[in-house]
DRENDO-1510 file (C-alpha; in Angstrom, 1 decimal, always signed):
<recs>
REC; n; res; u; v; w
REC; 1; UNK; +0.0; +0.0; +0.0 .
REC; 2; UNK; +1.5; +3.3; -0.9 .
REC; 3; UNK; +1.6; +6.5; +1.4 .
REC; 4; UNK; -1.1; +7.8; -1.0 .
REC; 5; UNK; -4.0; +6.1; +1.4 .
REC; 6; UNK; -3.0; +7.6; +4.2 .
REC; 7; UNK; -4.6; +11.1; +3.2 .
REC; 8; UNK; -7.6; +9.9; +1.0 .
REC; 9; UNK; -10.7; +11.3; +2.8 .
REC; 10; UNK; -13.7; +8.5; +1.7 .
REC; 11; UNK; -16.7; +10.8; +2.5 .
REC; 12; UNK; -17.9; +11.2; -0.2 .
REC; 13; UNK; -20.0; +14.4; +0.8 .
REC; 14; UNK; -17.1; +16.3; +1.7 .
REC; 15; UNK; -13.8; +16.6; -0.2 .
REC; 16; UNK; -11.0; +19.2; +0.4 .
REC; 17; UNK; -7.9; +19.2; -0.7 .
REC; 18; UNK; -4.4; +21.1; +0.1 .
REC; 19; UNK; -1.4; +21.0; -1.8 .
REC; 20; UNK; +1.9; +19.2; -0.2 .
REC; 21; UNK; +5.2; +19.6; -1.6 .
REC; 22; UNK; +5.9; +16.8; -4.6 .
REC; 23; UNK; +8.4; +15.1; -2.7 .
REC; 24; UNK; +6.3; +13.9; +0.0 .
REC; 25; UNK; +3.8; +12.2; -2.9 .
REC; 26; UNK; +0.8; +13.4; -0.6 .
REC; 27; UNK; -2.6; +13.2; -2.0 .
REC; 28; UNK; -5.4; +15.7; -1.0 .
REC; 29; UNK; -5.1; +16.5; +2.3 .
REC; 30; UNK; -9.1; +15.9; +3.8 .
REC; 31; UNK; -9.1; +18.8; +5.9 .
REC; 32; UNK; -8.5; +22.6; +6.4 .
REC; 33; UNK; -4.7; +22.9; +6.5 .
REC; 34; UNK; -2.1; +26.0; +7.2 .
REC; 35; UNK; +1.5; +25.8; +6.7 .
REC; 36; UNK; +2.1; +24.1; +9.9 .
REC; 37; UNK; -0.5; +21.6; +8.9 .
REC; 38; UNK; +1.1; +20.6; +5.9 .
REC; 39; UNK; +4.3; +20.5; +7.5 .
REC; 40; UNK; +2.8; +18.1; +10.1 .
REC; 41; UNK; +1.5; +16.0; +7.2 .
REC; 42; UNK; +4.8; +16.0; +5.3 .
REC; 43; UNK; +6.6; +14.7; +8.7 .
REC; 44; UNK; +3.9; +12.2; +9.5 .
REC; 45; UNK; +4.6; +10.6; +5.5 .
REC; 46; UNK; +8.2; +11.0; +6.2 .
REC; 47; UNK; +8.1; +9.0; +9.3 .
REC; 48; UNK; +5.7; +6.4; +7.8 .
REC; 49; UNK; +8.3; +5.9; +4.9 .
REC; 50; UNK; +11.4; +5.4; +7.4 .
REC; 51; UNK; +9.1; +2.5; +9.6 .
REC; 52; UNK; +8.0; +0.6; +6.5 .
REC; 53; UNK; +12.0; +1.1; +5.0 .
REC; 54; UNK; +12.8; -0.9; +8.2 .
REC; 55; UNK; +9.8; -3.0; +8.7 .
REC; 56; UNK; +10.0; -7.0; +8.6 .
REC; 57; UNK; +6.0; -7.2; +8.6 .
REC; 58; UNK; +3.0; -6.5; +6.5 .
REC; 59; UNK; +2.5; -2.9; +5.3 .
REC; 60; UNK; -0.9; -2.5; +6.5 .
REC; 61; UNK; +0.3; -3.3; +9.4 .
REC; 62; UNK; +3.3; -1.3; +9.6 .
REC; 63; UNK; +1.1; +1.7; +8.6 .
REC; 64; UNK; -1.7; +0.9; +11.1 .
REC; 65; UNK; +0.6; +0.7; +14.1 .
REC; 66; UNK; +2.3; +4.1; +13.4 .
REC; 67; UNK; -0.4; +5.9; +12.5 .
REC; 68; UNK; -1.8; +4.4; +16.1 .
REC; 69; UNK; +1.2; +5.6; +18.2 .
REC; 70; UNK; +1.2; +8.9; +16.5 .
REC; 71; UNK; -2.5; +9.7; +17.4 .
REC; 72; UNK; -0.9; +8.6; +21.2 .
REC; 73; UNK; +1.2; +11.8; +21.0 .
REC; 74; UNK; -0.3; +13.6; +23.4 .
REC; 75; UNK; +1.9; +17.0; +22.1 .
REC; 76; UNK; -0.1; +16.8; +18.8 .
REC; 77; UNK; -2.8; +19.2; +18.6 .
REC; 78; UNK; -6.1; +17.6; +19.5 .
REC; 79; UNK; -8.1; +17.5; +16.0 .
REC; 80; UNK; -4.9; +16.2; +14.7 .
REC; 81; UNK; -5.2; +13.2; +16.5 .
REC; 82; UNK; -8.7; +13.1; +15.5 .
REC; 83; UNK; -7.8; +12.5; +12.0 .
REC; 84; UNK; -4.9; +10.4; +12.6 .
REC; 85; UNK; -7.0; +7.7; +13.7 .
REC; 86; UNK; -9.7; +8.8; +10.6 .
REC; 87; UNK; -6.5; +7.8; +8.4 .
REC; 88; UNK; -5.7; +4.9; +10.4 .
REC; 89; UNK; -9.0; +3.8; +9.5 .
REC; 90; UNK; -8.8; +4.6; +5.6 .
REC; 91; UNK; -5.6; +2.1; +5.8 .
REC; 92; UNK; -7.4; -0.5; +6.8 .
REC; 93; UNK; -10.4; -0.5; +4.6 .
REC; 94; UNK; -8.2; +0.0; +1.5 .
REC; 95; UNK; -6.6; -3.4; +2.5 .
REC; 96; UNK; -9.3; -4.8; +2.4 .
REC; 97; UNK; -11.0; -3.4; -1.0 .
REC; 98; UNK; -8.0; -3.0; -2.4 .
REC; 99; UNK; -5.0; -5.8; -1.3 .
REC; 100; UNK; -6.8; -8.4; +0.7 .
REC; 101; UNK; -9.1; -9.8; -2.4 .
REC; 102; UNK; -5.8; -10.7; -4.2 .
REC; 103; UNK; -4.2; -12.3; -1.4 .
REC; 104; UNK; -4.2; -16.2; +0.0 .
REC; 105; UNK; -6.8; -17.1; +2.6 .
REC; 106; UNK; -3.4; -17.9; +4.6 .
REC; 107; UNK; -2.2; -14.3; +4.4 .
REC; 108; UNK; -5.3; -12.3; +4.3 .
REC; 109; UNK; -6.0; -13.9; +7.9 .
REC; 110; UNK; -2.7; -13.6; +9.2 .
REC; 111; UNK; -2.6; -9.9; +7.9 .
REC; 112; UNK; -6.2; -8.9; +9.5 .
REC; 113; UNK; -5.2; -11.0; +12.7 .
REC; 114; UNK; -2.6; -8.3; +13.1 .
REC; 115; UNK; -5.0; -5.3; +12.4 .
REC; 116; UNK; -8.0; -5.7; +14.5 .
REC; 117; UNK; -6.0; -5.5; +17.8 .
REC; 118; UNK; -4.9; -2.3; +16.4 .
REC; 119; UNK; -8.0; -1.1; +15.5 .
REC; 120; UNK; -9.6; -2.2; +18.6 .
REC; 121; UNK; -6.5; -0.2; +20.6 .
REC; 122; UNK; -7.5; +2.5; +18.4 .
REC; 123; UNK; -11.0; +2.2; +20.0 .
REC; 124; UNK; -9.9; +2.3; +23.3 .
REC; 125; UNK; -7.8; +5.6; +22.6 .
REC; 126; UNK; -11.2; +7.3; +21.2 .
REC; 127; UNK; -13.3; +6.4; +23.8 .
REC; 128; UNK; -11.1; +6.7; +26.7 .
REC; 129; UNK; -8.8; +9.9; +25.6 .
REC; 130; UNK; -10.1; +11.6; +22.7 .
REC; 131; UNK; -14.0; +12.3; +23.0 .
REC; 132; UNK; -13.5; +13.3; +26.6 .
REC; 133; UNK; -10.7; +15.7; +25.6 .
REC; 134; UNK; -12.8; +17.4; +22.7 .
REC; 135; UNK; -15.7; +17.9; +25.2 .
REC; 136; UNK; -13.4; +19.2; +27.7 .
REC; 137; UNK; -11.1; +21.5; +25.9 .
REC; 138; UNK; -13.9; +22.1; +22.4 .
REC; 139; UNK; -16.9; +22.2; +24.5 .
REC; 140; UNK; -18.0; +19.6; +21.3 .
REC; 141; UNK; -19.9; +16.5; +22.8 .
REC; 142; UNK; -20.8; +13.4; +21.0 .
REC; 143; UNK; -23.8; +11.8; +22.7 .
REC; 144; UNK; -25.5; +8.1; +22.7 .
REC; 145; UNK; -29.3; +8.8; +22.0 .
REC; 146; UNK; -30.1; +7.7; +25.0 .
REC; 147; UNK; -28.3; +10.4; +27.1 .
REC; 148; UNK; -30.4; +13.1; +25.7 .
REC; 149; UNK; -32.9; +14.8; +27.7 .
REC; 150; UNK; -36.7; +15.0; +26.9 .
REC; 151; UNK; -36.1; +18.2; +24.6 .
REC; 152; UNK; -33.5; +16.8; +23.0 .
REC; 153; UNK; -35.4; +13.9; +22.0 .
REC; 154; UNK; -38.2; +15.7; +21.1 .
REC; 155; UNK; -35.9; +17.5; +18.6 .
REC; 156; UNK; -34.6; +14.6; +16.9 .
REC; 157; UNK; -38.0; +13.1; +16.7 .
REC; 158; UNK; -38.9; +16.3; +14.8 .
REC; 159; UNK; -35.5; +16.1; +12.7 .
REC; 160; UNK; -36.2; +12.3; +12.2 .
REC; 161; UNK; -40.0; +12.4; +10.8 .
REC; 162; UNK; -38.8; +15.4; +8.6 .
REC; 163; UNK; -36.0; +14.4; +7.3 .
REC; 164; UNK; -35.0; +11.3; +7.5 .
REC; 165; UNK; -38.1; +8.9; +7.5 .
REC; 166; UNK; -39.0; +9.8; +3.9 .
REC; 167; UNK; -35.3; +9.0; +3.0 .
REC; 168; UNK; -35.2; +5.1; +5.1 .
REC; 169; UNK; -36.7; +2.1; +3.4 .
REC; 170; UNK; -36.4; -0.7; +5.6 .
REC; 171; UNK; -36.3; -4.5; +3.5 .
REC; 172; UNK; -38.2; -7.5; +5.3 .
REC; 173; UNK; -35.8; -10.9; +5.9 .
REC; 174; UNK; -37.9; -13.5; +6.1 .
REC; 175; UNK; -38.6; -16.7; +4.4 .
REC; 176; UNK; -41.0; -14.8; +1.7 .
REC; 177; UNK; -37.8; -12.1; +1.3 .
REC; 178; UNK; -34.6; -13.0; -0.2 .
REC; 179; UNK; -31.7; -11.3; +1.9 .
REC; 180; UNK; -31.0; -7.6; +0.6 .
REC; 181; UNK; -27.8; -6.6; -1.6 .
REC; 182; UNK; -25.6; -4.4; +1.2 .
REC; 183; UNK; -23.9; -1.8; -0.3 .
REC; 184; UNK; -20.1; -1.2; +0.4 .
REC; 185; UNK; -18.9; +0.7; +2.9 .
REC; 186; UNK; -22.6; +1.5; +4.2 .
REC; 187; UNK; -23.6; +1.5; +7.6 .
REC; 188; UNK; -26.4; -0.5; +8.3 .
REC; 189; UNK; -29.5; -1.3; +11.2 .
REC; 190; UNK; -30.3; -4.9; +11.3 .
REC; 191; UNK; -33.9; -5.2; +13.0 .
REC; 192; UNK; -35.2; -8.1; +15.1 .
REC; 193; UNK; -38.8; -7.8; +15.3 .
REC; 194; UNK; -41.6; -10.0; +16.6 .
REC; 195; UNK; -45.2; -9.1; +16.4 .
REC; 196; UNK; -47.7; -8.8; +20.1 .
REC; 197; UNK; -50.1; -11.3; +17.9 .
REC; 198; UNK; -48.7; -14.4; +18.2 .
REC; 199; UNK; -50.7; -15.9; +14.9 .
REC; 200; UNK; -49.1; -13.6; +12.7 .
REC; 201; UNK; -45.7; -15.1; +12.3 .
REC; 202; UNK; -42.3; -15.9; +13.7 .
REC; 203; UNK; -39.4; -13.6; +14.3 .
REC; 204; UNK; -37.8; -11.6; +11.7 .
REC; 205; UNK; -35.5; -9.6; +10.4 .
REC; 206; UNK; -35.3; -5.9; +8.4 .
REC; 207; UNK; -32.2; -4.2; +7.1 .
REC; 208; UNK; -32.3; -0.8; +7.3 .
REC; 209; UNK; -29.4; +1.8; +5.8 .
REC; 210; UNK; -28.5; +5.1; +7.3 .
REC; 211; UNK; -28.8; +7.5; +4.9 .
REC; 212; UNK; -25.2; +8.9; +3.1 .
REC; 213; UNK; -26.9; +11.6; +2.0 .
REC; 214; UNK; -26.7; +13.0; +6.2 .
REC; 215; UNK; -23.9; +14.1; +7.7 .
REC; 216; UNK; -22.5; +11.5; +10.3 .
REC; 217; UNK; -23.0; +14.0; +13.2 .
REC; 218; UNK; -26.3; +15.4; +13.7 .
REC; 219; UNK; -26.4; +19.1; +15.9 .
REC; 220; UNK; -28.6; +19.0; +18.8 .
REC; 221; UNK; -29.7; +22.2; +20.4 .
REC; 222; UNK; -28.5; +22.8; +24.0 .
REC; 223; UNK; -29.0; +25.8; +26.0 .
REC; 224; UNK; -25.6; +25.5; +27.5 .
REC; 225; UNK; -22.5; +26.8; +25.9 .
REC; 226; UNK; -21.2; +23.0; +24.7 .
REC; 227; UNK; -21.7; +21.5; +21.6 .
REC; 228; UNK; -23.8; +18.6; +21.1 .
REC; 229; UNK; -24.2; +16.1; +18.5 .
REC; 230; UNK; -25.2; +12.2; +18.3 .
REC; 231; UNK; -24.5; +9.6; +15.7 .
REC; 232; UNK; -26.6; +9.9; +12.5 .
REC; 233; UNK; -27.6; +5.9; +13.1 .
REC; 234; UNK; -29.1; +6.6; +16.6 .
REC; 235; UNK; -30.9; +9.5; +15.2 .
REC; 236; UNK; -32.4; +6.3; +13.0 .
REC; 237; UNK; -32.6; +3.6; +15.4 .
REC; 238; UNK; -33.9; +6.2; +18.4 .
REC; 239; UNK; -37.6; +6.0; +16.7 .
REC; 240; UNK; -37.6; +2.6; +14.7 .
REC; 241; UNK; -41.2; +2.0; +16.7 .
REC; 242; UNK; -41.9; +5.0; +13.6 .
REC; 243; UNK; -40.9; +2.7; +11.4 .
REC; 244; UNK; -42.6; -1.0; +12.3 .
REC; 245; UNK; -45.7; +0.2; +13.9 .
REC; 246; UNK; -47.4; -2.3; +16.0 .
REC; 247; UNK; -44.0; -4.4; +15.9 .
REC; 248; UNK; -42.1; -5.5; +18.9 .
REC; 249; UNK; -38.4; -4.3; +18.2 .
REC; 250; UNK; -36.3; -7.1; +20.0 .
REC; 251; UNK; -32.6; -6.1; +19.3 .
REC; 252; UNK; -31.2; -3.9; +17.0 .
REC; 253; UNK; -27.3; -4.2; +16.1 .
REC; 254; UNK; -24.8; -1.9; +13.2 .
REC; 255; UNK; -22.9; -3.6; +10.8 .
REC; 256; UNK; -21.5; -2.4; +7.7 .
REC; 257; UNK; -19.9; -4.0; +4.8 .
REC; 258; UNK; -16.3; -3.7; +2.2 .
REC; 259; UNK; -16.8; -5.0; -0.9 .
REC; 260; UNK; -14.2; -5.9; -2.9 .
REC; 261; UNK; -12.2; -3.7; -5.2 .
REC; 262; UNK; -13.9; -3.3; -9.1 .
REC; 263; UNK; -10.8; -2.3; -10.7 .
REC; 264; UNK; -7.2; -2.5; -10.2 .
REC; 265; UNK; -5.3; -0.3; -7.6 .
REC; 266; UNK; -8.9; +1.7; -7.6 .
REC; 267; UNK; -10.8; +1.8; -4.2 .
REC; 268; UNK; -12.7; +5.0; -4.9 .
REC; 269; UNK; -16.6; +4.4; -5.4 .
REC; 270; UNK; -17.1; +7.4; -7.0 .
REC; 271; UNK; -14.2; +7.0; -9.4 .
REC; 272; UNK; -15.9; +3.4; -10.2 .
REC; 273; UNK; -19.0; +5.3; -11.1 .
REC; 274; UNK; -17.9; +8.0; -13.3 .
REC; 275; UNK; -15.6; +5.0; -15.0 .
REC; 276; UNK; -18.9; +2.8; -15.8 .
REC; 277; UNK; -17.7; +0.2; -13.3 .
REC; 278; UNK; -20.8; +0.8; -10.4 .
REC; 279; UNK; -22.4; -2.4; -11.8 .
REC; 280; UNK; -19.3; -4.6; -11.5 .
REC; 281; UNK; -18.8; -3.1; -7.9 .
REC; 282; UNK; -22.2; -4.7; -7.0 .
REC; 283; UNK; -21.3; -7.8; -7.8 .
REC; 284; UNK; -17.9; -7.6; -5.8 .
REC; 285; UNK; -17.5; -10.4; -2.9 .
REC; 286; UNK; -17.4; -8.9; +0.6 .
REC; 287; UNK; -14.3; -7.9; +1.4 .
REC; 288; UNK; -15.1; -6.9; +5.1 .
REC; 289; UNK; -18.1; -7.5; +7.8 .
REC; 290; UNK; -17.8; -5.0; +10.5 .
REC; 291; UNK; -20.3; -5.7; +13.5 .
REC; 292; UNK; -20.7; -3.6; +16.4 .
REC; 293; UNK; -19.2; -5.8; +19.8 .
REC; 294; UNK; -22.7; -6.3; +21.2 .
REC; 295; UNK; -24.0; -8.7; +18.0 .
REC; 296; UNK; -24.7; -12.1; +19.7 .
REC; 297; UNK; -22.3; -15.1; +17.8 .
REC; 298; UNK; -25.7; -16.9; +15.9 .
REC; 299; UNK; -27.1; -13.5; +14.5 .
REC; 300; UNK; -22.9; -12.6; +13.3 .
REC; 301; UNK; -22.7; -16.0; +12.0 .
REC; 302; UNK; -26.6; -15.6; +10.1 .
REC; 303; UNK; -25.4; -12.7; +8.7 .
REC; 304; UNK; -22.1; -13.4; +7.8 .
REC; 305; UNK; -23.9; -16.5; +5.9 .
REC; 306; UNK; -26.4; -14.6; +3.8 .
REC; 307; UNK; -23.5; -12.0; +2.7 .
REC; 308; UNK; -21.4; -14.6; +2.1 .
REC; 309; UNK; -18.5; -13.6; +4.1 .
REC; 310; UNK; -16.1; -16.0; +5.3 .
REC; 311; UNK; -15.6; -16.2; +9.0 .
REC; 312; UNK; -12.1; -14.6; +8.7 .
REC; 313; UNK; -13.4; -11.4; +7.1 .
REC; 314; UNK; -16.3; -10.9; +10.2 .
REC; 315; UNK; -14.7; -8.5; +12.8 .
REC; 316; UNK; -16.4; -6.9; +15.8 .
REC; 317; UNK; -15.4; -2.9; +16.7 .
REC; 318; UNK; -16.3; -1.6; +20.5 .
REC; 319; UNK; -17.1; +1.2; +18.9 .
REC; 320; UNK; -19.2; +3.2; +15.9 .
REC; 321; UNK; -18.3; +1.8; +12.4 .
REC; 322; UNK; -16.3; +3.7; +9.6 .
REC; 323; UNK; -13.9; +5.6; +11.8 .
REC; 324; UNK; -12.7; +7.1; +8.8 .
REC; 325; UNK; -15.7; +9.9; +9.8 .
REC; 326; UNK; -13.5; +11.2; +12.4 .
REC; 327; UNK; -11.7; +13.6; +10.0 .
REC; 328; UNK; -15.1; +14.9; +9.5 .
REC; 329; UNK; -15.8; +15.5; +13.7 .
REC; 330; UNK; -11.8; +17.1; +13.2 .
REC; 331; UNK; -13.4; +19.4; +10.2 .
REC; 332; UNK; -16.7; +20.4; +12.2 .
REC; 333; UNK; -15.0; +21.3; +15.1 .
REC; 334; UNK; -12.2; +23.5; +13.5 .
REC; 335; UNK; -15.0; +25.2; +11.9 .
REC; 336; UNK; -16.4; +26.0; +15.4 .
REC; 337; UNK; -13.4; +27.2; +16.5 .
REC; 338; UNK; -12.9; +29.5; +13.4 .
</recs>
């Protein structure tokens, strides 16, 4: 993998770019940069290129593990960090779209064996370190849905029935519904349901996809001086009873899926499209099942099944999916700050 994925930003709502000295070979830079921010980025490539000069391991993991003890750094500025692990994140999916489908079984498992620790490491330093800091020094929180208060709520509901319901079309799973095609790199609900009558039917299932067209962190109002947002999938999955009226929601778990690259040394979906390649994509093998940690081992293995994803490509993150977002949270909060 060349140092060109570590400053690909894979939103595909939001691209910036910045303009690094040739030498370092950096790609657009995915956020708003001054000199010193650019000199920061050529550094970070510089170092990456002296570890993997004296690495005896896989790339990707090389790349992984530096980018994870840079965002450790507790002398780099705060948003930096924030999109260090964004980019740690970009590294891993491209091995997986990109490398990974044209490796053995042997060393595809052996390689992600040695990434998810990292990226469950990289978990631990978000959760722990990171989104405390931003609310502390930022005044930026990111909240769980259900750590809002009643007006809170009552604003997403508002937010939810006027903009996203008419953009959600949840898909049945059941024997009378073949099991939905899962976009890559989407983030999806998967909805156990039962129904209060018992002689309308067994368990089942719905898929339902957050929209891409939203922005990853939804603004709530707060009448204090912080800044609050919450996930845009718990702005979904905080009203599914909207949804499956006069169902009984019994579990509701994330995953999201990688799909194998369409085209040679090309991982970008919307370079696919404007190539004429989105219908191959479709029909690309999963390259990557990401579940959140909470998914019981039968509903992992029932999924992994219908998508036809060996057991070596299912991973579970303690965490919300497609990290990669983060340089987004970096870019919302500099623009707060601005």
């Amino acid at each position: 993998m060349t140092r060109n994925a570590l400053y690909r930003d894979n939103n595909e709502q939001d691209r910036r770019s910045a303009t690094a000295s040739s030498d370092t070979h950096l790609p657009a830079y995915a956020a708003p940069v001054d000199d010193e921010g650019i000199a920061r980025a050529r550094a970070l490539a510089q170092g990456l290129k002296a570890r993997l000069q004296s690495a005896r391991v896989p790339a990707p993991v090389v790349e992984v593990a530096y980018l994870l003890d840079e965002s450790r750094n507790a002398e780099c500025p705060l948003l930096e960090r924030f999109r260090i692990l964004g980019l740690l994140a970009s590294v891993i999916d491209h091995f997986f779209v990109e490398v990974a489908p044209d490796l053995s079984d042997t060393d595809q498992g052996e390689i992600a064996e040695s990434l998810d620790p990292l990226l469950q490491e990289a978990y631990a330093m978000l959760n722990g370190t990171l989104l405390p800091a931003l609310a502390e020094e930022r005044g930026i929180e990111i909240r769980r849905f259900d750590a809002l208060n009643r007006d809170q709520r009552s604003y997403v509901l508002d937010f939810f029935r006027q903009q996203l319901f008419p953009m959600l079309t949840p898909l049945a799973v059941d024997p009378g519904h073949p099991f939905p095609f899962i976009s890559s790199h989407s983030i999806n609900l998967l909805v156990h349901l039962s129904s209060p009558d018992a002689g309308i039917g067994p368990l089942s299932y719905a898929r339902i996809k957050v929209p891409r067209l939203m922005s990853r962190f939804v603004s709530i109002p707060s009448v204090a001086e912080e800044k609050i947002y919450i996930w845009s999938e718990d702005a979904v999955s905080g009203f599914l009873n909207e949804l499956f009226p006069g169902m009984q929601i019994e579990s509701v778990f994330l995953f999201r899926v990688l799909r194998a690259s369409s085209g040679k040394g090309n991982g970008d979906e919307l370079d696919a499209q404007r190539r004429g390649l989105r219908h191959q994509q479709l029909a690309s093998p999963v390259a990557r099942l990401e579940v959140e940690a909470g998914m019981p081992d039968p509903v992992v293995e029932w999924l992994a099944s219908k998508l036809q994803a060996p057991f070596q490509l299912c991973f579970r993150s303690d965490g919300p999916l497609a990290l990669f977002q983060l340089v987004d949270l970096a870019n919302i909060a500099h623009s707060a700050e601005a």
